[in-house]
RODO-2510 file (C-alpha; in nm, 4 decimals, decimal comma):
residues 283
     n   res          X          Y          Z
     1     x   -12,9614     5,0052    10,6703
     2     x   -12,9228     5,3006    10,3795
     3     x   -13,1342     5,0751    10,1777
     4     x   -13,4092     5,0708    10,4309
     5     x   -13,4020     5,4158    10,4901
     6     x   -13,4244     5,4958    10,1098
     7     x   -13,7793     5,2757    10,1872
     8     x   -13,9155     5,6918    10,3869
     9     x   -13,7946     5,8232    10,0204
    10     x   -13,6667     6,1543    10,2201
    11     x   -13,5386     6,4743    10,0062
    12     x   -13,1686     6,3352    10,0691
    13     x   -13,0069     6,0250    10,0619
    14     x   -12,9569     5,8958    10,3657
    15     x   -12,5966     5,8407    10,4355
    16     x   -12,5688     5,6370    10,7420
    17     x   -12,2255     5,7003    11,0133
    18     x   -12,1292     5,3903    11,2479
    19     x   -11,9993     5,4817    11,5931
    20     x   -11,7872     5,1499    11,5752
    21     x   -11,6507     4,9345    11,3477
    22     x   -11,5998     4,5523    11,4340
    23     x   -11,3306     4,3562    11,2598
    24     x   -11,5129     4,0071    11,0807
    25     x   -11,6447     3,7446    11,3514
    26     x   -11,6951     4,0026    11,6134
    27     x   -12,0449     4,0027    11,7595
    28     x   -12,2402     4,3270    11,8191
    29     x   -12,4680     4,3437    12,1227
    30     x   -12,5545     4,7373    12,0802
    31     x   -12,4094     4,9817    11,8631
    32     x   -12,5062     5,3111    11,7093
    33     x   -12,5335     5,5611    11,4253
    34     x   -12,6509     5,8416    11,3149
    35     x   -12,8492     5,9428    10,9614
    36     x   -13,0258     6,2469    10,8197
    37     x   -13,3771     6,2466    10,6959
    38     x   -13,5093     6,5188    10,5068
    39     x   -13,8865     6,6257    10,4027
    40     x   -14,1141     6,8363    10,2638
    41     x   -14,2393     7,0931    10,4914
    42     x   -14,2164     7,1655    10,8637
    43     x   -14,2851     6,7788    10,9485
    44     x   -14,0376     6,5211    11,0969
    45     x   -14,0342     6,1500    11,0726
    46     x   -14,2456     6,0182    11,3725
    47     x   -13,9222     5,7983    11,5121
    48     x   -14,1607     5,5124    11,6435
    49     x   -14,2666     5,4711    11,2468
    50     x   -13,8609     5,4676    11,1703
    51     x   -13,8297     5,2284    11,3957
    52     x   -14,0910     4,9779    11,2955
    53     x   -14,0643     4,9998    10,9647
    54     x   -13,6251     4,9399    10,9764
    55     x   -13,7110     4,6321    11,1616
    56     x   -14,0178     4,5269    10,9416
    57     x   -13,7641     4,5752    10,5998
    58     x   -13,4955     4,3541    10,7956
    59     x   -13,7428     4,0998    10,9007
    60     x   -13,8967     4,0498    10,5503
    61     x   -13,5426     4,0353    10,3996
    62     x   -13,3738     3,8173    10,6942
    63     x   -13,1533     4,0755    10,7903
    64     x   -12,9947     3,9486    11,1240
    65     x   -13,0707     4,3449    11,2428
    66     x   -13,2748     4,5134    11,5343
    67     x   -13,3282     4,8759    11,5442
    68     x   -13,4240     4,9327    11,9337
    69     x   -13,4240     5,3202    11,9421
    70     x   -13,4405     5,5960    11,7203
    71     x   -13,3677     5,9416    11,8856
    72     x   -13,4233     6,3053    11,7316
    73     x   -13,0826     6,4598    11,7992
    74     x   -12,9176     6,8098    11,7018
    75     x   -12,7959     6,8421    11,3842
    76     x   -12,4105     6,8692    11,4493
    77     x   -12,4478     6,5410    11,6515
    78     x   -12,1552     6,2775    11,5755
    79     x   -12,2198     5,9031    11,6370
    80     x   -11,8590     5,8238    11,6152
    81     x   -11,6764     6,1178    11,7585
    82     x   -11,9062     6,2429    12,0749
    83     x   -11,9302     5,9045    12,2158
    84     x   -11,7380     5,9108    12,6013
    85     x   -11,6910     5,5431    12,5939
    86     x   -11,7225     5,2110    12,4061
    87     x   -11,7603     4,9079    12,5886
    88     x   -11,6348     4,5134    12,5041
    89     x   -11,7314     4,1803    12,6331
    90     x   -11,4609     3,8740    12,5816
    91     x   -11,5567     3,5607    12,6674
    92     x   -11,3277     3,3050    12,8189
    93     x   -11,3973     2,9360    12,8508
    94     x   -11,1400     2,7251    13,0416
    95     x   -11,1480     2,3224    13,0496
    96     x   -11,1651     2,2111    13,4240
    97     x   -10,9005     2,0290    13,5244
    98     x   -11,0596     1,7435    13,6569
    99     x   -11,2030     1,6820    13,3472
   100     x   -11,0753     1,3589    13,2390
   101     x   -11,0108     1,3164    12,8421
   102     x   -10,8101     1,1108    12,5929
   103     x   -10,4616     1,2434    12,5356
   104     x   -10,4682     0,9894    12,1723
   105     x   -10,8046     1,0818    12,0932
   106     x   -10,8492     1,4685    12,2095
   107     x   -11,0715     1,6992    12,0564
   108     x   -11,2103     2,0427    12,2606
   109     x   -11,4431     2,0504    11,9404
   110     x   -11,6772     1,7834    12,0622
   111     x   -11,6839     1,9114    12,4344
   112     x   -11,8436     2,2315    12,3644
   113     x   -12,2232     2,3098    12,3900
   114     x   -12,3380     2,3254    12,0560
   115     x   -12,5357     2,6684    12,1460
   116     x   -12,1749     2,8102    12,2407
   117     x   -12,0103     2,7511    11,9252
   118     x   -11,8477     3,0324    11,7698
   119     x   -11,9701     3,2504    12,0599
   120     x   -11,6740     3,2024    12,3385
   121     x   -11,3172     3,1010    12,2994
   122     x   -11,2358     2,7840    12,4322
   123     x   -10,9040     2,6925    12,5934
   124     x   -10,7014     2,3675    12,7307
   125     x   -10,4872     2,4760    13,0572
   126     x   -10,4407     2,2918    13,3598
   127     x   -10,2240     2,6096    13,5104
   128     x   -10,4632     2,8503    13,4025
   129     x   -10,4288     3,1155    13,6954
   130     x   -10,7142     3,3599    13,6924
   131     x   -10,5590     3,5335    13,9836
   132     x   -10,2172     3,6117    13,7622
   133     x   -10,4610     3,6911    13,4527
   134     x   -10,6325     3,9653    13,6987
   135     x   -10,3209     4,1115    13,7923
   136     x   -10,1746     4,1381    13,5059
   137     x   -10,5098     4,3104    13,3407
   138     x   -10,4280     4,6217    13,6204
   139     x   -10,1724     4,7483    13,4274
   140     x   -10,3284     4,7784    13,1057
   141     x   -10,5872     4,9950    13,2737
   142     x   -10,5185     5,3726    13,2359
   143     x   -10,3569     5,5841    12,9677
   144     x   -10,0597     5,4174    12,7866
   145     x    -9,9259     5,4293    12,4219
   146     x   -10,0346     5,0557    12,2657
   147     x    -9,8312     5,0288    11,9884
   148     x    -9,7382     4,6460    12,1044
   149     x   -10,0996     4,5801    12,1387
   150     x   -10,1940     4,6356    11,7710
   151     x   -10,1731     4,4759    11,4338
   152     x    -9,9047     4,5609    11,2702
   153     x    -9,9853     4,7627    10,9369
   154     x    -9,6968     4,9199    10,7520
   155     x    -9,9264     5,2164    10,6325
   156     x   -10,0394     5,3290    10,9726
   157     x    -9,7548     5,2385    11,1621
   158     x    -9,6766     5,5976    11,2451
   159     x   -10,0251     5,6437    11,3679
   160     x   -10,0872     5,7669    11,7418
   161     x   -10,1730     5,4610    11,9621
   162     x   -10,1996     5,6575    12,2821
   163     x   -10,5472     5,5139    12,4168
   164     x   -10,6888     5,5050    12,7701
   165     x   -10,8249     5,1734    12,9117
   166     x   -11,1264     5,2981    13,1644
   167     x   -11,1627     4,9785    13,3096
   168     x   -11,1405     4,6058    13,3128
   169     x   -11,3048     4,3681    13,4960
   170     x   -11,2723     3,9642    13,5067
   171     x   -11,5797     3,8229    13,6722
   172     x   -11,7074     3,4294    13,6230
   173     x   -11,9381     3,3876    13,2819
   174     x   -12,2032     3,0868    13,2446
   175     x   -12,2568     2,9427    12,9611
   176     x   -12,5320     3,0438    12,7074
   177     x   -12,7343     2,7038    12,6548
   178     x   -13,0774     2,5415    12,6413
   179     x   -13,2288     2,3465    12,8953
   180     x   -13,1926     2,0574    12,7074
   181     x   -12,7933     2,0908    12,6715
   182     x   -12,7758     2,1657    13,0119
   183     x   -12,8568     1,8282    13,1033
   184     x   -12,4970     1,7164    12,9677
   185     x   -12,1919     1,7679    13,1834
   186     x   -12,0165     2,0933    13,1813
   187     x   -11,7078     2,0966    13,1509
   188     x   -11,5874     2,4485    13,1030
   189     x   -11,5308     2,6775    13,3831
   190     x   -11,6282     3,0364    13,2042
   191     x   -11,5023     3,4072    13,2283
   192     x   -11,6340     3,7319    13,1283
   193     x   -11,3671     4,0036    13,0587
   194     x   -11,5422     4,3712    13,0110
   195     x   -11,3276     4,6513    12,8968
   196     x   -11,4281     4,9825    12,8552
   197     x   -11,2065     5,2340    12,6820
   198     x   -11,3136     5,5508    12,4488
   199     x   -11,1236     5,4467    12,1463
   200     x   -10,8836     5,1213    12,0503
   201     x   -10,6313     5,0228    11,8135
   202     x   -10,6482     4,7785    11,5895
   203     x   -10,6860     4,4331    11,7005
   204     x   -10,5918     4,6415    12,0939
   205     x   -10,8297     4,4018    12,2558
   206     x   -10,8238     4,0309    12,0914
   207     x   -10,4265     4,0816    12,1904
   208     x   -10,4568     4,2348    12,5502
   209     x   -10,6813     3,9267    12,6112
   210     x   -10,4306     3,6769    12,4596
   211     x   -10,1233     3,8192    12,6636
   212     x   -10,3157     3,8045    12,9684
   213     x   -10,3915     3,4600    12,8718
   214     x    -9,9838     3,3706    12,8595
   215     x    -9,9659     3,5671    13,1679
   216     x   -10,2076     3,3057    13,3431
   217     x   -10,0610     2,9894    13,1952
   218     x    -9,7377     3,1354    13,3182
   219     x    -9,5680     3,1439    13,0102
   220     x    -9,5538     3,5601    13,0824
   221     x    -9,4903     3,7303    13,4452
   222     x    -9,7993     3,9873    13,5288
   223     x    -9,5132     4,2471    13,5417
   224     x    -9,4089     4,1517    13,1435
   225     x    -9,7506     4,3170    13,0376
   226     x    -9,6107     4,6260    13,2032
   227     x    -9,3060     4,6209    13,0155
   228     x    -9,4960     4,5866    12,7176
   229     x    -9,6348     4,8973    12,7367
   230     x    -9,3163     5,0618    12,8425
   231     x    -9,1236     5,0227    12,5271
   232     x    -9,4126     5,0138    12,2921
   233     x    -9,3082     4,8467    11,9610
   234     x    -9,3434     4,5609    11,7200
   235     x    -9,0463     4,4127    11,8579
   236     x    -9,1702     4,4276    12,2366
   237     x    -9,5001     4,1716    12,0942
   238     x    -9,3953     3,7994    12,2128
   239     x    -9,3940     3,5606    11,9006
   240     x    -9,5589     3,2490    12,1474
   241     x    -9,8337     3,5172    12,2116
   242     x   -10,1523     3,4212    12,0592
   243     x   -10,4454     3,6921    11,9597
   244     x   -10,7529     3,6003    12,0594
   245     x   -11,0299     3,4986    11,7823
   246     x   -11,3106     3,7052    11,7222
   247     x   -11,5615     3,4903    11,8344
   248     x   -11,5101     3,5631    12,2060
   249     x   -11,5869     3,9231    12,1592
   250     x   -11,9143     4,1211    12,1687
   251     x   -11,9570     4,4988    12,1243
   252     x   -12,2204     4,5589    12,4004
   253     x   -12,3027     4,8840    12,4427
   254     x   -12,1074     5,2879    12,3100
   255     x   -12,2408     5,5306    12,5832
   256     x   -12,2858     5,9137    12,5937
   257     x   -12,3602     6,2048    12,7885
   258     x   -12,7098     6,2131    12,8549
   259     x   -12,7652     6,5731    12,7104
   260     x   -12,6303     6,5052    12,3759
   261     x   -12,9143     6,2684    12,3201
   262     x   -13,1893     6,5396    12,3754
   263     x   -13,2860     6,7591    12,0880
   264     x   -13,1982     7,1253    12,1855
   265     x   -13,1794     7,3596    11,8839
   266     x   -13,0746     7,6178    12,1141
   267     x   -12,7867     7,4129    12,2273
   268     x   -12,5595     7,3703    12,0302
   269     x   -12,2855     7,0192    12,0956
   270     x   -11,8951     7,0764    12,1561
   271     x   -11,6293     6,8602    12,0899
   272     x   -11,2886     6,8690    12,0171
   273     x   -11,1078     6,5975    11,8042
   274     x   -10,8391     6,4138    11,9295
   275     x   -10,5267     6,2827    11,8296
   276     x   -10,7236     5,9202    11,8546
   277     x   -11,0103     6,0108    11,6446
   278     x   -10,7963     6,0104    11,3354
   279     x   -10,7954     5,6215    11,3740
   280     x   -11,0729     5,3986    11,3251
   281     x   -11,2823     5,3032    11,6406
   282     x   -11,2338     4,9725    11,5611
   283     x   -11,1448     4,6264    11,7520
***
């Protein structure tokens, strides 16, 4: 994106700051940054013209990128650090049990739609309990120190993992095919899972899914996940847990306060740090 900003040849270069950072396989609906662009003169960059000439650039170079907005902002204004919330989409995929397979010859490979591959995570349960998955997921919302919820790094294992889950909510998902695969017989019953939090730890989310998925096969109680975050540790992480793959999860959207996106040189933004913002806003 530097690179096609270099393409304006502004007065500086333009150094560009990510409000999120995604760990590899994770998908990105919406995210956001912010850049500088200097000129000669008294005369800004027409942000229409930004736009269609960042998506021309990624076009022309197949650049799976899509600048949607461009906003004039204040100067002090922080991508990363003025953002109220970020919000994530997992998606679940659960074999129906009256689906009838193979035990000798099984393979949930050549069940899934072709469109959905690498997209949602796929799972074989017949006591998959979406009601136990729910109830667990209510105590994970609110503010609570996830230090069992994140991957364990030996250089930031003192770091603060105090984070506050603003909501989470478990709704049924369809699948994303064509008409033409749609004709074949479905055989997944699908869940969305939308969290919204400010910050997370490392890996916070691909793990809170995956315990919530032991919780609904019943290899966890809903009240474990509780426990979990009561003696936050390494050593409070089940070893039968699994973390979730990337693929499930999509950044979809990092909001803010209306005002901070209008340009005000008269107003000037406030924010204070927190303890959280020395991590990385990262799943």
């Amino acid at each position: 994106m530097e690179i096609s900003l270099l393409k304006f040849k502004p007065l500086n270069y333009p150094n560009l700051y990510l409000s999120s950072r995604t760990d590899g396989g994770v998908h990105a609906l919406n995210s956001s940054a912010h850049f500088d662009l200097e000129r000669h003169g008294n005369h800004i960059y027409d942000t229409q013209f930004i736009i269609n000439e960042m998506n021309r650039f990624f076009s022309k170079n197949q650049i799976s990128i899509y600048v949607k907005e461009v906003l004039r902002v204040n100067d002090n204004f922080n991508a990363r650090f003025i953002a109220t919330s970020r919000t994530y989409l997992y998606r679940l995929a659960i074999l129906k049990p009256e689906v009838q397979i193979d035990e000798n010859n099984y393979s949930i490979p050549s069940l899934i739609p072709i469109e959905e591959w690498k997209r949602c995570d796929f799972i074989r349960s017949k006591e998959f309990d979406i009601e136990k998955f729910k109830e667990g997921a209510k105590y994970l919302v609110g503010y609570h120190d996830f230090t069992t919820f994140k991957k364990f790094d030996k250089l930031k294992q003192n770091k603060h993992n105090r984070r506050e889950i603003k909501s989470i909510d478990v709704r049924p998902g369809r699948p994303c095919i064509t008409t033409y695969t749609s004709q074949s017989k479905n055989c997944f019953n699908y869940w969305d899972i939308t969290i919204k939090g400010r910050s997370f730890v490392h890996n916070q989310i691909r793990r809170m899914v995956g315990t919530l998925i032991s919780v609904a096969k019943g290899k966890l109680k809903p009240e474990d996940v509780k426990v979990m975050l009561q003696v936050p540790s390494k050593h409070s992480w089940h070893s039968f847990i699994t973390s979730c793959p990337p693929d499930g999860l999509y950044l979809c959207n990092v909001e803010y306060n209306p005002e901070d996106l209008l340009y005000d040189p008269n107003r000037k933004i406030i924010f204070e740090l927190e303890k959280e913002d020395e991590n990385e806003f990262l799943e």
